[in-house]
C-alpha positions, 0 to 999 in steps of 0.5 A, spaced: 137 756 383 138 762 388 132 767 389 135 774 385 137 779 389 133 785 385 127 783 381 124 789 377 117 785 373 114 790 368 116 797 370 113 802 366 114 810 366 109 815 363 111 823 362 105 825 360 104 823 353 111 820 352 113 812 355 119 814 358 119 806 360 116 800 357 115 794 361 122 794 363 125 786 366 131 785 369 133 780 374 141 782 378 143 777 383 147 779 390 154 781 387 153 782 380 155 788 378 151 791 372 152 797 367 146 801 364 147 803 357 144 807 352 143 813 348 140 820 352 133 820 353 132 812 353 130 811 361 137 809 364 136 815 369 129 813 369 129 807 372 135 808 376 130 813 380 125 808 381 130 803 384 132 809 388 126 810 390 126 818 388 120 816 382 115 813 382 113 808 377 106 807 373 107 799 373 110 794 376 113 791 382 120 792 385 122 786 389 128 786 393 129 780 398 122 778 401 120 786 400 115 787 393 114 794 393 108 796 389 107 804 390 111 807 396 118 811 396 124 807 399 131 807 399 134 801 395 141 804 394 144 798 396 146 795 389 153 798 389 153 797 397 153 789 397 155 787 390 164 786 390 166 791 384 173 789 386 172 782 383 170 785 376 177 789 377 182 786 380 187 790 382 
């Protein structure tokens, strides 16, 4: 079994009062081409932000690689970049 390439344990998001992630999960292997769905104000933009490094989440750790970011700013803008989506959609 491979390591994941992006791991997300326990990612949570308050505004305010307002949870605006709970303790978000997800694992994406190097390739894997994934689709955040959902109705408006469910998170998907959220947590794209924090994988981005433009938010900072409340809790939870972001692993990329051998890299485990807890609190700082990074640029993870790699999903799109190293995964194939021409091999979901072939031409």
């Amino acid at each position: 079994m491979t390591n994941p390439y992006l791991q997300l344990e326990g990612i949570s998001k308050k505004f305010g009062q307002f949870t605006a992630l709970g303790g978000i999960y997800l694992e994406i292997e190097q390739g894997e081409f994934i689709c955040l769905l959902g109705p408006s104000g469910c998170g998907k933009t959220t947590l794209l932000r924090i994988i981005a490094g433009l938010e900072q989440q409340d809790q939870g750790v972001i692993i990329q690689g051998v890299r485990i970011y807890h609190d700082c700013l990074r640029f993870v803008v790699t999903l799109v970049l190293y995964s194939n989506p021409m091999r979901y959609f072939p031409t």
